[in-house]
C-alpha positions as CSV (number, residue, x, y, z in Angstrom):
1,X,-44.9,-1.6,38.3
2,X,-47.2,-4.2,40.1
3,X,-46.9,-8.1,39.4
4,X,-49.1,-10.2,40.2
5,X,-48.9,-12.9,42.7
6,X,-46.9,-15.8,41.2
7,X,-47.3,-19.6,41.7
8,X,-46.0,-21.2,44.4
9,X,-43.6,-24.4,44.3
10,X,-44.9,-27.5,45.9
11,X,-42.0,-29.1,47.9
12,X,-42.4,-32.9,47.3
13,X,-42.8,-32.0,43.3
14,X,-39.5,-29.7,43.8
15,X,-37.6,-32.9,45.9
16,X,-38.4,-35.4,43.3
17,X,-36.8,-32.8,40.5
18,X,-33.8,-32.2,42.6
19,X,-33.0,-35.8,43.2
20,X,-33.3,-36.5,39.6
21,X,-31.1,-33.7,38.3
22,X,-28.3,-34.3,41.2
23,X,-28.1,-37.8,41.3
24,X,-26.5,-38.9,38.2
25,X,-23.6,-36.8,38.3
26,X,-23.3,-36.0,41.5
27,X,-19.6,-37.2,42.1
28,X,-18.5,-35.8,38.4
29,X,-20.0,-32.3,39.9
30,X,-18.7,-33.1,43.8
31,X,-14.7,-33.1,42.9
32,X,-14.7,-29.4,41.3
33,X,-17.2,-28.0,43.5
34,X,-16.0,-29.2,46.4
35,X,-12.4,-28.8,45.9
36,X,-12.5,-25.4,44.7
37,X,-14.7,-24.5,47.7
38,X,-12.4,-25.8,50.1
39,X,-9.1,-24.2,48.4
40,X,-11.0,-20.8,48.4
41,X,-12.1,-21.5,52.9
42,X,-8.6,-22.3,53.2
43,X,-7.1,-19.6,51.7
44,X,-9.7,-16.7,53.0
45,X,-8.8,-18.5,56.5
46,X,-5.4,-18.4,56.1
47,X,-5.4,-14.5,55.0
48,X,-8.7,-13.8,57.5
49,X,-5.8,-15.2,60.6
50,X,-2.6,-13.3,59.1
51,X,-5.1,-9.6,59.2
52,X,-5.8,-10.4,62.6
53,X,-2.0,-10.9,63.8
54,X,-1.2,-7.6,62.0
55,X,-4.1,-5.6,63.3
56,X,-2.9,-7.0,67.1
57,X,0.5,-6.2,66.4
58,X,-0.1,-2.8,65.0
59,X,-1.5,-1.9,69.0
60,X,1.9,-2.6,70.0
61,X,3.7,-0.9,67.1
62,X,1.8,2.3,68.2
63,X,2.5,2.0,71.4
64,X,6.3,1.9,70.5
65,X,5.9,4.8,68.2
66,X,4.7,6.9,71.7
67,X,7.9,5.9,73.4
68,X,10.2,6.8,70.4
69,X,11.1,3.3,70.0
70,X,9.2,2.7,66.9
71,X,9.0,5.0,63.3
72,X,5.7,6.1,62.5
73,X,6.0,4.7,59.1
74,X,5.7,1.5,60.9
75,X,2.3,2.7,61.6
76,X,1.8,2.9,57.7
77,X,3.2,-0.3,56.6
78,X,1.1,-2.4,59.1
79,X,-1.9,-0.4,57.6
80,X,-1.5,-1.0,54.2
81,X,-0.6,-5.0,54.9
82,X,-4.4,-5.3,56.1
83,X,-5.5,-3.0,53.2
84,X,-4.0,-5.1,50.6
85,X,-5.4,-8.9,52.6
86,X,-8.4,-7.6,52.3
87,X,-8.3,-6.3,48.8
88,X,-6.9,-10.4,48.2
89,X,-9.9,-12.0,50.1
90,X,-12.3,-9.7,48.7
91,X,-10.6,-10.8,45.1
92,X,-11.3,-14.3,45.9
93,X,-15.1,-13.8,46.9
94,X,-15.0,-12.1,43.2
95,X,-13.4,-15.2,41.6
96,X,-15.0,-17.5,44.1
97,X,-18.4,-16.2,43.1
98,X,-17.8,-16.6,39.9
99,X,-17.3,-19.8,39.8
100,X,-20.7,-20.0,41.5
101,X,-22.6,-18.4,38.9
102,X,-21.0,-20.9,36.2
103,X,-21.5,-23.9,38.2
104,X,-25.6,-22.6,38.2
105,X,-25.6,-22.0,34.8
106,X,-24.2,-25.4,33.8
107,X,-27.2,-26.9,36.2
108,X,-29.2,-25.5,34.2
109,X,-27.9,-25.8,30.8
110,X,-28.4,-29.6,32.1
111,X,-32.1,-29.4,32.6
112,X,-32.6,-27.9,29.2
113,X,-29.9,-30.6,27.9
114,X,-29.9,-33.4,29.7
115,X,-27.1,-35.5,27.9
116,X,-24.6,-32.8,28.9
117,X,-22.8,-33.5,32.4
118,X,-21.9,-31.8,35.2
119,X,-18.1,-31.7,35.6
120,X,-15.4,-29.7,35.9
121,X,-15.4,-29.3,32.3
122,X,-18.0,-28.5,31.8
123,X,-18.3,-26.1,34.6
124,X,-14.8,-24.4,33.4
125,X,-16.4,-23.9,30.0
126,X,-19.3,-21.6,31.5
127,X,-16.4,-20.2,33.2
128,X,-14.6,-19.3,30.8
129,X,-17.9,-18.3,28.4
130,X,-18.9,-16.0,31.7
131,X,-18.9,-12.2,30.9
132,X,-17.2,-11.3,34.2
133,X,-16.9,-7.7,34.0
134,X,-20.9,-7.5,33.9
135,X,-21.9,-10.1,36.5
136,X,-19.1,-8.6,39.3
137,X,-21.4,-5.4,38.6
138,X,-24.4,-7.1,39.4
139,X,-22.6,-8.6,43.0
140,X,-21.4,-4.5,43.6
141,X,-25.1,-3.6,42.8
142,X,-26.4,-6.4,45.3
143,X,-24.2,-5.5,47.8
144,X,-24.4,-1.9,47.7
145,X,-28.3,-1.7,47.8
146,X,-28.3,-4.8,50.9
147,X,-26.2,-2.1,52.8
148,X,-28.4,1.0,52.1
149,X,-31.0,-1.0,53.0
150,X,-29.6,-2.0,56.3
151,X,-27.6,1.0,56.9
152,X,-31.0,3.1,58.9
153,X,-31.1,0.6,61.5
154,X,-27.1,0.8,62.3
155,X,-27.6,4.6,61.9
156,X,-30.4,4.1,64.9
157,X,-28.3,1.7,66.6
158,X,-25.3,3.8,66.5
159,X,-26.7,6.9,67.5
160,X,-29.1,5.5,70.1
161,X,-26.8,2.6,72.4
162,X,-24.7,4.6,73.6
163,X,-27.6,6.7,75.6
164,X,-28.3,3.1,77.2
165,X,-27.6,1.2,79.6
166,X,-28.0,-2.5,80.9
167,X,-30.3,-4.5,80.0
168,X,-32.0,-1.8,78.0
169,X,-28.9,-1.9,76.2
170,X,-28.7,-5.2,75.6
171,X,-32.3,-5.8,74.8
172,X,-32.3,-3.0,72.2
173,X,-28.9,-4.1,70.5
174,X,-30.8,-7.2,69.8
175,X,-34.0,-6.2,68.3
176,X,-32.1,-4.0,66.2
177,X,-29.7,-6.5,65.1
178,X,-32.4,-8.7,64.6
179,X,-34.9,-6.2,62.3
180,X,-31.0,-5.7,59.8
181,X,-30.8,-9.4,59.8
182,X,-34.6,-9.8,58.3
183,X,-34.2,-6.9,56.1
184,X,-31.1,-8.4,55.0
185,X,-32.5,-11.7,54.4
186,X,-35.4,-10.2,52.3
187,X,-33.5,-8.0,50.3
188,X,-30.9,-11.2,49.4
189,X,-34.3,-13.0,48.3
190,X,-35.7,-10.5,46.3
191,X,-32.2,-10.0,44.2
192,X,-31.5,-14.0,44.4
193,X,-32.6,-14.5,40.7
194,X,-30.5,-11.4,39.0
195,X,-27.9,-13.7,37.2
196,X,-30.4,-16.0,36.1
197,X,-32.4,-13.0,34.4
198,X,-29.4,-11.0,33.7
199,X,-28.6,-14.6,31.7
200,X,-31.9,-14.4,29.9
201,X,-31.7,-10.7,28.5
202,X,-27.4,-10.9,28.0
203,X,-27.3,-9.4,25.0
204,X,-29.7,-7.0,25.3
205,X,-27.5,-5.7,28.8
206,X,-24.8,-4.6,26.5
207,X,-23.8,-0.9,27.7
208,X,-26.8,-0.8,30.1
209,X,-27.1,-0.9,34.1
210,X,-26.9,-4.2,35.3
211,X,-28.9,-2.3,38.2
212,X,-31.9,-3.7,35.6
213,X,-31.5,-7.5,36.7
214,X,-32.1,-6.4,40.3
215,X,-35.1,-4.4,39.1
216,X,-36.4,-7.9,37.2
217,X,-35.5,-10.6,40.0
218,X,-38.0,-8.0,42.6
219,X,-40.7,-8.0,40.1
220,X,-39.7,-11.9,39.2
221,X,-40.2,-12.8,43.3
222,X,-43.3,-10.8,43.8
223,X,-45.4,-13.2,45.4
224,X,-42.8,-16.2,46.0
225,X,-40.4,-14.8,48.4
226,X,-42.1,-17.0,51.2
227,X,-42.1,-20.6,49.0
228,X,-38.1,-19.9,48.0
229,X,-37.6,-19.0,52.0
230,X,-39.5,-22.3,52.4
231,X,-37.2,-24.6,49.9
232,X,-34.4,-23.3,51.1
233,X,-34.1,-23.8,54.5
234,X,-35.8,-27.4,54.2
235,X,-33.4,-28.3,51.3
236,X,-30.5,-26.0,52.0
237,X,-30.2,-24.5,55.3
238,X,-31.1,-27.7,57.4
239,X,-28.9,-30.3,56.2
240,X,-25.9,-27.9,56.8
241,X,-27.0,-27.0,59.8
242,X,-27.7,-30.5,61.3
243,X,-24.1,-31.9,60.1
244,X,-22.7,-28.2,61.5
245,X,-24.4,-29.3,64.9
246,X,-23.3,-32.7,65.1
247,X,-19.4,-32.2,63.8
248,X,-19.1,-28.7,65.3
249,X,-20.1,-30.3,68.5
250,X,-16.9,-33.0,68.5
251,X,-14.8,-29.9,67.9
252,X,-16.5,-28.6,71.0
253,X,-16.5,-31.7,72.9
254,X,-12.6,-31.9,71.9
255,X,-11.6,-28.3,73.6
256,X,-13.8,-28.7,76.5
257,X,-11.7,-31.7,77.2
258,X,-8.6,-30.6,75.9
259,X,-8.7,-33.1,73.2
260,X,-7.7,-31.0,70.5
261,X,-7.2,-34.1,67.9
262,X,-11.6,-34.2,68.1
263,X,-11.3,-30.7,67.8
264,X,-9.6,-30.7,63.9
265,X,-11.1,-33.5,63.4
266,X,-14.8,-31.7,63.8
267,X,-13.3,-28.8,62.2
268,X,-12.3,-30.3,59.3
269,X,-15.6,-32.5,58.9
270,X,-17.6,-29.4,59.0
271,X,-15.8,-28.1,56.0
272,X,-15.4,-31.2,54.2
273,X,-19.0,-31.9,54.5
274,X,-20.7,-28.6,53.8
275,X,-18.3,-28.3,50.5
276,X,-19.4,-31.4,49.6
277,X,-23.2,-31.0,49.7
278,X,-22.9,-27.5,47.7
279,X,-23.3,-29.1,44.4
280,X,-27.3,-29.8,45.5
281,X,-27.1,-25.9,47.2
282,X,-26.7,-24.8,43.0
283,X,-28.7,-27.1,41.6
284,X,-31.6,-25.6,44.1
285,X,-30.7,-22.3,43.0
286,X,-30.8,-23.3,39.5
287,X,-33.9,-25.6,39.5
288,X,-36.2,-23.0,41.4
289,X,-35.2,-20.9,38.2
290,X,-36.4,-22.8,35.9
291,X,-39.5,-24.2,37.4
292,X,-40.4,-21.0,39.0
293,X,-40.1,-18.7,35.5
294,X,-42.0,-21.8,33.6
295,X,-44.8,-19.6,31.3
296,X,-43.8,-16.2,32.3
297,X,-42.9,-13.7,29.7
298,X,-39.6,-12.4,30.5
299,X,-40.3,-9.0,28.6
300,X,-42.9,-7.9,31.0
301,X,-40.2,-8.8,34.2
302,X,-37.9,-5.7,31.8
303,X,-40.6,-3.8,31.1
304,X,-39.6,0.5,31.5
305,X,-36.0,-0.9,32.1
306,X,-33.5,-1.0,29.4
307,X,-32.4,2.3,27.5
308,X,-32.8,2.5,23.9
309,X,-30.2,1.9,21.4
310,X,-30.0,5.2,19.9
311,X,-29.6,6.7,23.3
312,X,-27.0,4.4,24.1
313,X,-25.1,4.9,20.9
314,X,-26.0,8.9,20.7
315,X,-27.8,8.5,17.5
316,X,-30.4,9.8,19.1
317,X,-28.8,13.1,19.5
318,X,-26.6,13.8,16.0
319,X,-29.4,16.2,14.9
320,X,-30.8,18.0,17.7
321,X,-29.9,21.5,17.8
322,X,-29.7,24.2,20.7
323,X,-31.9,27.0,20.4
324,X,-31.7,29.7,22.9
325,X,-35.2,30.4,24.7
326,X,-36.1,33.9,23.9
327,X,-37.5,36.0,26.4
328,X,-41.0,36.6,26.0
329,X,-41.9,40.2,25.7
330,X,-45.0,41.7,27.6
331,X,-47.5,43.1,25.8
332,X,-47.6,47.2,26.2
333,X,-50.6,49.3,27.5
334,X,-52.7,50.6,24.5
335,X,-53.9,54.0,24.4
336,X,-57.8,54.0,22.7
337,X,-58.1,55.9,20.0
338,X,-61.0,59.3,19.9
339,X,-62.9,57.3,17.7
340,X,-62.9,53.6,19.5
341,X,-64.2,56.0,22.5
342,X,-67.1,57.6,20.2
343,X,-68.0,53.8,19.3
344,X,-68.0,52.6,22.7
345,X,-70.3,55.6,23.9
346,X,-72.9,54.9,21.2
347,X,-72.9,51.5,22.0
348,X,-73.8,52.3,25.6
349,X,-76.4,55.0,24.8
């Protein structure tokens, strides 16, 4: 279905909004936000570091199972160690996410009600109110069609490096990591506004595919992809990436010179700071929302989507009855009668 090309955001209008829907509880909303953020980087860290001592010891564990020094099951254990960490860390994203998702809802529960705070009340409430087991099908969804997307251009890559060499290699690695990045990056933008549209229609995503909210949030970003890039990486990308610079380069400075205090000290500003300015990343997420879907009708953004009812519920089928097809017989040669021929001999006389 074709949409036509949306309105645009203006970015001083969108800046003044921010500022006046941040501001007043920013601190309230920092504390939870940030605290949960960095509990979650600290643990995926932690677990990221423990994988990668198993998967170097398991080279050596192999290598003792050649010389008989070593049982294979060995082999096994190590295995299933760095299957189950990264069945925990991909757990945590889960949980981490949706803790996300709540704290963009209550952003924009406080645009529509602006007495009600942010805070970690208020965000554990949407928490708590969140219908997990549809929204961690909508991040499997996301996921899953951002890798088929991608998955051409590693197909290409993987069939077609290892027939180079030097700086053909090189050069064509690149290019092709470059052209999955984009694709990537568009394919996040078109599906960036599923939970907010998968919020609008909740009820009505009872026992259907929660593929639909993708299907919406393309149709939704027809003609803005460019002005959310745009807001985004002024308002979002930027700031991180400028406090990233300037900290991440004392922890640089501090192993170059072997200083390693500088060095956690950067480290630990990085995280400390990013975590900090993620309550303004949601309320961007939640603001473009809500400007963005100002006057549209929602139904058209569903429209040829959702199942009916009676099909969901098999209503639809309690009567229908199977009926065989019977073959259809061909019709046999006639043989003319004496007097059809006397009739048909007059008539050409």
């Amino acid at each position: 279905m074709k949409m036509e090309k949306q309105r645009t955001l203006p970015m001083k209008e969108f800046f003044t909004s921010l500022k006046k829907l941040v501001k007043p509880n920013y601190l309230r909303a920092m504390w939870p936000v940030a605290g949960v953020s960095i509990i979650f980087i600290a643990l995926a860290a932690i677990l990221a570091l423990l994988n990668s001592n198993i998967a170097a010891s398991l080279s050596m564990t192999m290598m003792m199972v050649m010389y008989g020094m070593a049982s294979p099951v060995a082999i096994l254990f190590s295995l299933l160690e760095i299957v189950g960490i990264v069945a925990i860390i991909a757990v945590l994203a889960f949980f981490y996410t949706f803790f996300a998702v709540a704290t963009q809802y209550t952003y924009q529960d406080k645009m529509a009600h602006p007495e009600q705070p942010v805070s970690a009340g208020s965000i554990w409430m949407h928490y708590k109110h969140l219908r997990k087991n549809q929204v961690w099908r909508i991040i499997l969804y996301i996921g899953l069609f951002t890798f088929l997307w991608s998955l051409p251009l590693n197909i290409v890559n993987a069939l077609l490096l290892p027939h180079l060499s030097g700086v053909a290699a090189i050069y064509t690695g690149w290019v092709i990591r470059i052209l999955n990045d984009i694709i990537v990056l568009w394919k996040s933008i078109e599906y960036s506004q599923s939970y907010f549209l998968y919020r609008e229609k909740q009820p009505q995503f009872l026992g259907q595919s929660m593929r639909y909210a993708l299907t919406a949030s393309r149709r939704f970003m027809t003609g803005r992809k460019w002005n959310y890039f745009a807001i985004l990486f002024v308002l979002e990308f930027l700031p991180m990436f400028i406090w990233t610079l300037i900290f991440g380069g004392l922890a640089f400075y501090g192993v170059y010179t072997a200083t390693y205090v500088l060095t956690y000290i950067g480290i630990v500003l990085v995280i400390v700071g990013i975590a900090c300015y993620l309550p303004v990343v949601y309320a961007i997420l939640a603001l473009y929302y809500n400007k963005a879907r100002a006057g549209m009708e929602m139904d058209v953004l569903f429209k040829d989507t959702f199942k009916p009812v009676a099909e969901l519920t098999g209503e639809a089928y309690v009567h229908e009855v199977y009926v065989e097809k019977q073959p259809q017989k061909q019709p046999s040669p006639t043989v003319k009668r004496d007097d059809e021929k006397k009739h048909e001999a007059k008539k050409d006389e």
